[in-house]
KOLTORDO-965459 format. One record per residue: x, y, z of N, C-alpha, C, O in turn; residue in three letters. Coordinates in steps of 0.02 Angstrom, whole numbers, plus 50000, padded with zeros to 5 digits. Example, Ala and Ser with C-alpha at 12.3 -4.5 7.8 and 13.67 -1.06 7.14 Angstrom:
2
506604971650390506154977550390506604983550390507124983450423Ala
506424988850354506844994750357506455000250394506705005750402Ser
# end
This chain:
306
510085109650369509735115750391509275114150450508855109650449Unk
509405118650505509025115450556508275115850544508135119950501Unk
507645112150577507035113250566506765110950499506155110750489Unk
507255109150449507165108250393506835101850387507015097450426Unk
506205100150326505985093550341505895094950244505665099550209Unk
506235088050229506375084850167505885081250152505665077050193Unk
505545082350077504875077350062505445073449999505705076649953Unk
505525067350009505635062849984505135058449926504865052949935Unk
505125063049863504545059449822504925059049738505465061349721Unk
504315054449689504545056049621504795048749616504355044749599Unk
505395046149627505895040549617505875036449578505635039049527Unk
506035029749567506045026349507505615023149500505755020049448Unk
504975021049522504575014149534504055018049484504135023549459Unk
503545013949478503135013049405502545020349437502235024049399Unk
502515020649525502195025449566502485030849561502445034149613Unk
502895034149503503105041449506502805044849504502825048549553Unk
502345046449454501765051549449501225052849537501045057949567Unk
501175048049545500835048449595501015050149651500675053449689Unk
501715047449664502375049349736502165060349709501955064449750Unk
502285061849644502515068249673501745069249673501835075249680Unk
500985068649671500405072149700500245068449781499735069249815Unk
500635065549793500785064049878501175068649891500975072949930Unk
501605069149873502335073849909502035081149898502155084849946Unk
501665084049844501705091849836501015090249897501115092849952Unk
500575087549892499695088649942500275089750029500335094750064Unk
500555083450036500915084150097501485091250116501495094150170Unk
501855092550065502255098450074501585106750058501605112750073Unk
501335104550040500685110050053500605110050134500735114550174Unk
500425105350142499975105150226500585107050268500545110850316Unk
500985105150254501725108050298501985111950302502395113250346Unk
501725118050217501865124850217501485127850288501665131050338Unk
500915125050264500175126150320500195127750394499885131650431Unk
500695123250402500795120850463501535125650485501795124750540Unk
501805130650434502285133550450503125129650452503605132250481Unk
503135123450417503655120250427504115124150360503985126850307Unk
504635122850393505315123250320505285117150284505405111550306Unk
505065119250207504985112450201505275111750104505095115850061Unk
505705105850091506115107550035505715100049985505415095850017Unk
505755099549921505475094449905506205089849871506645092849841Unk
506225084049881506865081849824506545074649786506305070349823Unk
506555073649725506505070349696507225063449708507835064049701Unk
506885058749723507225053149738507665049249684507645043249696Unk
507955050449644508325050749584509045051549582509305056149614Unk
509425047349545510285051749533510465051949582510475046749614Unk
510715059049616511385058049680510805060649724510955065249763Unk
510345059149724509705063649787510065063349862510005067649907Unk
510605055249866510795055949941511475058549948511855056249991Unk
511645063149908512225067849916512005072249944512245074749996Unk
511255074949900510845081149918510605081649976510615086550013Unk
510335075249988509975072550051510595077550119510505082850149Unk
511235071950118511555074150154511785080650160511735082850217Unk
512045084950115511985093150125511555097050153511675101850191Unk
510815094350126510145097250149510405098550240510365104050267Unk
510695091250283510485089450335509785090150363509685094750403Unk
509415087250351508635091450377508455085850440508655080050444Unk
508095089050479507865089450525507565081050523507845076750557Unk
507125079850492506775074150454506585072750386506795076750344Unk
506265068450369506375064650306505515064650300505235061950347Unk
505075067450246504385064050235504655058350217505265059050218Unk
504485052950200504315048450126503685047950108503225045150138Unk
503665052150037503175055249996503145047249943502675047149904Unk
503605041149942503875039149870503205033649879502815034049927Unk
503175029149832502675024849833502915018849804503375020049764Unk
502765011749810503125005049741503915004949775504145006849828Unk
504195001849716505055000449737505315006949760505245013049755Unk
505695001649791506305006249822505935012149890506255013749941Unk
505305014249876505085020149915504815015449966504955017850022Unk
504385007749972504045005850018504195000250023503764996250041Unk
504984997650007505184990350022505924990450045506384987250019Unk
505954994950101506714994650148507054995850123507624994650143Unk
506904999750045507575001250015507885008350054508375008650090Unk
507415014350033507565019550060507595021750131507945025450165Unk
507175018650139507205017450235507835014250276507955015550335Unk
508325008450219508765009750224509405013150228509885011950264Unk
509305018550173509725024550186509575026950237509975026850284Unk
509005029550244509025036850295509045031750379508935035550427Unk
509125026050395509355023350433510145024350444510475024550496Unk
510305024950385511215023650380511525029850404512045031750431Unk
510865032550380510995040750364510705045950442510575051950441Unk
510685041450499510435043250543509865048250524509975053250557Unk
509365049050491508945054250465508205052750502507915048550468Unk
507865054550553507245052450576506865051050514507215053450468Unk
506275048150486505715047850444505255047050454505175045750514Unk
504495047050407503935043550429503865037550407504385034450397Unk
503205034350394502885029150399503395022150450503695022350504Unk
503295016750402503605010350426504315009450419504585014250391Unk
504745003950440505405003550450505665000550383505485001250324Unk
506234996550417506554994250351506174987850341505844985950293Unk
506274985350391506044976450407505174976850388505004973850337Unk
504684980250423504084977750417503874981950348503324981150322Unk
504474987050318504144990750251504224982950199503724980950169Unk
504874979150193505234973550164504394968750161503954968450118Unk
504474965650225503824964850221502914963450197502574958450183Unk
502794971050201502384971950175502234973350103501694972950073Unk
502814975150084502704974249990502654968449980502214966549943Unk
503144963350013503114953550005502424952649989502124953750041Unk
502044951149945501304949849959501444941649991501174938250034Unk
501834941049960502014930149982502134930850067501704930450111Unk
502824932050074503104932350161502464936150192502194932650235Unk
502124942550182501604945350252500864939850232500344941250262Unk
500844934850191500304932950192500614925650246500254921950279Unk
501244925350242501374918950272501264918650352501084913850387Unk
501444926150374501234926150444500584929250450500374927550506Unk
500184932550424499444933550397499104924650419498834922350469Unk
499214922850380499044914350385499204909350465498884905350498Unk
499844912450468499904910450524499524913050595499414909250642Unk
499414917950592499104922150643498234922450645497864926150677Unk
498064916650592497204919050574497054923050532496504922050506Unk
497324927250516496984933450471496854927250397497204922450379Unk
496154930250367496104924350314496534927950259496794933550268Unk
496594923650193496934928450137496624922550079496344917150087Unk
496794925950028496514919449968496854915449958497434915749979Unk
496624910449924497174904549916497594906649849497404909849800Unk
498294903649864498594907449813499334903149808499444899349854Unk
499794903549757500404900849757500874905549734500704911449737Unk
501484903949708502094909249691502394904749633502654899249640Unk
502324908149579502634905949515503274911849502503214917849493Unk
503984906949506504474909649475504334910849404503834908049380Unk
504724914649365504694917549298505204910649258505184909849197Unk
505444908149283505554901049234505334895149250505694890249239Unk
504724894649278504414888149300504444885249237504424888649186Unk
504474878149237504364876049182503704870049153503584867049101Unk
503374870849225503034864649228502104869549205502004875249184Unk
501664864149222501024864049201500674868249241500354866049288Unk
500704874349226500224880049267499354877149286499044877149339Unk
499164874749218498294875549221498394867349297498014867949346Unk
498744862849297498514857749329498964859649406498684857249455Unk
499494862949418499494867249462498864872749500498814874349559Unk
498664873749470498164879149496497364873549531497064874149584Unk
497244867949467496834862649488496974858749531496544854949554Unk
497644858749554498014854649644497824859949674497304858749705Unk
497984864849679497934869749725497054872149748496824875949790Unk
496754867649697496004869149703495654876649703495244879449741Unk
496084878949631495974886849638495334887349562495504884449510Unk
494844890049565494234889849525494404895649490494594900549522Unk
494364896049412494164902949378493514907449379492944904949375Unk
493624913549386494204918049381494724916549426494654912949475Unk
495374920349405495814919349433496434925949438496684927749385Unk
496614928449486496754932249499497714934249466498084929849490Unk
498044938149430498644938049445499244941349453499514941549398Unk
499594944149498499884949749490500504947549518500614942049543Unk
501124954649507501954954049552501924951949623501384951249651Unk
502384951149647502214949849707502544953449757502684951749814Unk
502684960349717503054966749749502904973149711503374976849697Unk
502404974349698502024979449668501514984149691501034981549721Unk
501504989549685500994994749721500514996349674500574995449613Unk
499944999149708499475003649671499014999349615498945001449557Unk
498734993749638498674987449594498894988049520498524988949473Unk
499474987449518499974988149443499924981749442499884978749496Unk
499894977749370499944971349345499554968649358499604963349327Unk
498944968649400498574966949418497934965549368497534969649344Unk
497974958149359497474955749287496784951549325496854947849374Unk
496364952449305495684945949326495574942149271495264944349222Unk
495734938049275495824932749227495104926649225494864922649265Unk
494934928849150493964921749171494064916849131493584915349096Unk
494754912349123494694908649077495464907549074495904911249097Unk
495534900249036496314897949024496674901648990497254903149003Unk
496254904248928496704907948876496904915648900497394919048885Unk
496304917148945496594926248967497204924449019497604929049028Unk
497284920649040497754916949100498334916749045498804920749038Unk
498234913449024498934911548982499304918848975499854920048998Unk
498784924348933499094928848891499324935848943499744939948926Unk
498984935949003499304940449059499964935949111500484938349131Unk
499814931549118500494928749149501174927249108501664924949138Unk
501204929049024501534928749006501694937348996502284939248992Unk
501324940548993501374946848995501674948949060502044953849055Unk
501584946149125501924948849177502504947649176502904952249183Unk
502804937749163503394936049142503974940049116504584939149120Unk
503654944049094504224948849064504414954349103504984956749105Unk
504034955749127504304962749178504414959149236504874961849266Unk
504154952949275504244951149335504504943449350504294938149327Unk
505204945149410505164937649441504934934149458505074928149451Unk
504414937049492503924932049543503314934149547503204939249579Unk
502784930649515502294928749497501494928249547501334922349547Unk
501194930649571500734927249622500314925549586500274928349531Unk
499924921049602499314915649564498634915149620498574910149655Unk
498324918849623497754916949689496954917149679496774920149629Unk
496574915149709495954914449690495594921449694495774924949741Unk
495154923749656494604930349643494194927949702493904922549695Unk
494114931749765493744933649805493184938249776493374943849757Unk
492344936549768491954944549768491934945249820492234942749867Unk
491244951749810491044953049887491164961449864491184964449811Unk
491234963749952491284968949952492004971949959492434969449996Unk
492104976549924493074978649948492884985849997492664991649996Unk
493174980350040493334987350122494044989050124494464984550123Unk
494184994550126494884996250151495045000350225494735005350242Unk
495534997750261495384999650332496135005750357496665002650359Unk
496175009950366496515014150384496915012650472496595010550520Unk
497565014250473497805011550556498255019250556498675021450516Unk
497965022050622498425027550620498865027550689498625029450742Unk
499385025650684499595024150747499655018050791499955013350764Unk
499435016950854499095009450858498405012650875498235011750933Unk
497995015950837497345017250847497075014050742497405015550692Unk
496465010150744496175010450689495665014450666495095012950683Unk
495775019650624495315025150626494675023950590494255028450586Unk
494605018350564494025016150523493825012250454494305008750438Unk
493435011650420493375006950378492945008550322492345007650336Unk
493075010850254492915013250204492735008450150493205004550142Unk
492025006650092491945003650065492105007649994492045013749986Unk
492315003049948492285004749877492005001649826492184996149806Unk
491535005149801491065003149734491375005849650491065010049616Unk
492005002649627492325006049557491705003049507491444997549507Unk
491605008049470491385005249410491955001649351491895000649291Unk
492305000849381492784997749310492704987849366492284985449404Unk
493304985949340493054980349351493394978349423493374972549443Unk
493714983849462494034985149526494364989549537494524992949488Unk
494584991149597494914995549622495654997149587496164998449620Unk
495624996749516496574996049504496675004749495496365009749515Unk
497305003249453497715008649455497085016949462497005020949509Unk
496785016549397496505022149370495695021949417495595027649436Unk
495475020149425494975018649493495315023549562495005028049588Unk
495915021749580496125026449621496315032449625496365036249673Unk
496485033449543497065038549546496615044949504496715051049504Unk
496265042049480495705046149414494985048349421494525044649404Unk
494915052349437494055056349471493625052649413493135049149424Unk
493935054249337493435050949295493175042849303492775039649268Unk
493505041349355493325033749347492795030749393492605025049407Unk
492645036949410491725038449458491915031449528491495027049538Unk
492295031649550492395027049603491755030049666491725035749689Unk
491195022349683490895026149747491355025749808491765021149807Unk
491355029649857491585028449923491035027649972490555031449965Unk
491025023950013490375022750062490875022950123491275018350136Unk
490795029150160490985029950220490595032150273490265037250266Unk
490565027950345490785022350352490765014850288490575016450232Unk
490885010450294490795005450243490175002750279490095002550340Unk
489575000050209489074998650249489014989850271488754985250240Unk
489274989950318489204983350345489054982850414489284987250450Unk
488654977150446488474976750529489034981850572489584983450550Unk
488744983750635489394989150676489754981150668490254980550633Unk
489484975550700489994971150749490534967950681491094965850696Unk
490274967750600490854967650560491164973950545491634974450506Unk
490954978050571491234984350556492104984550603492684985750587Unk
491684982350669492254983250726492834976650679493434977450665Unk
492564973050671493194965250679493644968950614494254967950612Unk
493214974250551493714975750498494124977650538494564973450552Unk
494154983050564494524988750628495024983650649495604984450631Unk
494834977950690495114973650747495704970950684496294971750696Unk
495514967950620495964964050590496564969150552497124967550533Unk
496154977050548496774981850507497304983250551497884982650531Unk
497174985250616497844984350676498104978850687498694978350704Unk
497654973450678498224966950707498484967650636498984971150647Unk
498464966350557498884966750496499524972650518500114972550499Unk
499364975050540499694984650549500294981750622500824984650612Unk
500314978850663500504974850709500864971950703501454972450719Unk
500524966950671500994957850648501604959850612502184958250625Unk
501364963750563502264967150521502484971750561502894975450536Unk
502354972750613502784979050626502694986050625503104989150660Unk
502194990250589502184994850550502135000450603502005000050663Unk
502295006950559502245013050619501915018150548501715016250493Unk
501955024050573501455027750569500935027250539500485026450581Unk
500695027350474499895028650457500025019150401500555016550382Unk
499515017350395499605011050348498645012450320498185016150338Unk
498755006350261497945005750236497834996250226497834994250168Unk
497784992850262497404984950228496834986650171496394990950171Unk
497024981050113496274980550072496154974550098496554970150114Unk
495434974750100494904965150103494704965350073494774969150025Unk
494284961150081493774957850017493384955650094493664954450148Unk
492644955450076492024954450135491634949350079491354951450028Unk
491674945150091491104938250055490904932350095491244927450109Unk
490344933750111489904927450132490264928550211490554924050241Unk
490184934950235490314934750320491004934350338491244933950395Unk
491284934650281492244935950305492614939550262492574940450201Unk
493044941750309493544945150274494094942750272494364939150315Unk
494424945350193494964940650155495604947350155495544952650124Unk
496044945850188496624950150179497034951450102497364946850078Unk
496984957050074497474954150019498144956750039498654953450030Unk
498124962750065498764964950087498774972750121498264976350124Unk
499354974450142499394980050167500024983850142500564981650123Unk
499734992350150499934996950119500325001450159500055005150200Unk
501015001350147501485005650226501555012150218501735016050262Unk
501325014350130501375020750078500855022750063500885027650026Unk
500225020550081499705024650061499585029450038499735033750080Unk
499305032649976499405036249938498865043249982498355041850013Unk
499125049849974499005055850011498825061149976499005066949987Unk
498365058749920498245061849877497435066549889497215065249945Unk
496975071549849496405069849873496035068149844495565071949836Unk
496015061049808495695054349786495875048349863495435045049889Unk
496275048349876496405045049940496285043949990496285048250034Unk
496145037849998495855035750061495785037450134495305040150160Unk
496455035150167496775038050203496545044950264496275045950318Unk
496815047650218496565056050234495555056750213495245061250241Unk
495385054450190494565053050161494255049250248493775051250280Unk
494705043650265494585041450320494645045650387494175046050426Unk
495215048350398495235053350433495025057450457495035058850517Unk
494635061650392494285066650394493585067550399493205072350393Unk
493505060650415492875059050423492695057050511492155057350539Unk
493495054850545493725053950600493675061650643493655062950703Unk
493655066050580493815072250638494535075750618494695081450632Unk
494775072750595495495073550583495625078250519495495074650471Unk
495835084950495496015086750446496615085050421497105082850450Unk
496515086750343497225084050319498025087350326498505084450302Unk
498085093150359498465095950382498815093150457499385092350480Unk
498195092350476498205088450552498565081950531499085081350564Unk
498475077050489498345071450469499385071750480499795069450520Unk
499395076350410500145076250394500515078250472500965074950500Unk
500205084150496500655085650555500865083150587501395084950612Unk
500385074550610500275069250653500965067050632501415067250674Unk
501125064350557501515060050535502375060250553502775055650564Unk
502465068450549502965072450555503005072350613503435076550625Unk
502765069550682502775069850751503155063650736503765063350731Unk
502845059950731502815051850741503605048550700503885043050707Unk
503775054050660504515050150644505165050550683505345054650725Unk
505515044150652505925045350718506325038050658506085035350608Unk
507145036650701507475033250674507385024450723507075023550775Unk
507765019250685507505015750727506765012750706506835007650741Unk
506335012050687505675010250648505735003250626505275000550594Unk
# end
């Protein structure tokens, strides 16, 4: 259908609930905005549907597997279909928490120290972690996971033991890295412009799942984030070069960690969630930018090829 623009949300990853309050906030602003605009749940034969639809462009509303790791971005590549956000290659990428920290590392950006445990290692975790000179707490999560899912803080051998065997089961690959405190900044890239830098104060014991997604979980936001302008600027300086180094195109989010005068990369976000608990658009709109505007921007900016 000509003019037609497809929100691509819902799908299989553990981020369903959340893909469709991205996809309905965004197909709102696009009613807004006067677009034709159809929603499809990413599921079953969606790219039969997909293809009948023919639409004009593709949101991707999806969040986690398959929606933000070159899976689907591979179709609608195949599928000649313009889209938003990032491509196939730098979406692949950026879910890697291992591969984008490897050129992260390589490029300067700091990150924590950390290793990659396969799910049948068989050897001595606790004296592994003591080579690696990693101190408890200790940090541990997938190493292709969104929305900090699996994500355990571990203060001791025995809580270590009982979440890494707990991940074991749902996951191949393992990350193991050191607990950075401090402050958690998250930096917004819209474009090749960085629109700014947002602090978060969760009362739970971090920023995970329900911290983001849950008003009850009294999360502060401090916008701007309160830190010096001149660390203010370098957050900015390090969320475009992260946003850069992979590749990425339309809107992205880096989290850090700010302790003792630096910032610690943990990773970057090619799906940022578009909700209004969300950052993102929170950043934006603080830029000047409404969230209608925000989405409209996105829907310019896709294109095939990414």
């Amino acid at each position: 259908m000509k003019n037609l623009i497809v929100i691509l949300m819902g799908g299989l990853s553990n981020e369903r609930t959340i893909s469709f309050l991205t996809g309905k906030a965004c197909s709102n602003a696009l009613k807004k905005k006067k677009f034709k605009v159809k929603e499809l749940d990413a599921t079953g034969n969606f790219v039969d549907k997909l293809k009948k639809l023919k639409p004009k462009l593709v949101f991707n509303a999806l969040h986690g597997k398959y929606g933000e790791d070159g899976f689907i971005q591979s179709i609608l590549e195949s599928l000649k279909i313009p889209y938003t956000h990032s491509g196939v290659l730098s979406s692949y990428l950026s879910m890697d928490k291992e591969l984008s920290r490897i050129i992260f590392k390589k490029k300067k950006i700091k990150v924590p120290k950390y290793f990659l445990v396969k799910k049948d290692y068989e050897g001595n975790l606790i004296k592994k972690i003591k080579s690696k000179k990693i101190k408890f707490p200790i940090v541990v999560k997938p190493v292709n996971e969104g929305s900090s899912l699996g994500v355990y803080i571990c203060k001791n051998k025995k809580q270590f033991q009982l979440k890494y065997n707990k991940l074991k089961r749902e996951y191949d690959k393992i990350l193991v890295e050191e607990y950075i405190p401090g402050k958690e900044i998250q930096v917004a890239v819209m474009g090749d412009k960085a629109l700014g830098a947002i602090e978060l104060i969760p009362k739970r014991e971090f920023y995970d799942y329900t911290a983001k997604y849950s008003s009850k979980a009294m999360t502060k936001h401090i916008m701007p984030a309160s830190i010096s302008k001149k660390k203010y600027k370098e957050a900015l300086f390090l969320g475009k070069k992260a946003h850069k180094l992979l590749g990425c195109k339309g809107v992205t989010r880096s989290d850090f960690r700010f302790f003792k005068n630096k910032f610690y990369l943990l990773e970057i976000n090619t799906q940022p969630g578009m909700t209004k608990l969300s950052l993102v658009p929170e950043i934006a709109n603080y830029c000047g930018i409404k969230f209608e505007d925000l989405v409209f921007w996105m829907v310019k900016d896709a294109s095939i090829n990414r």
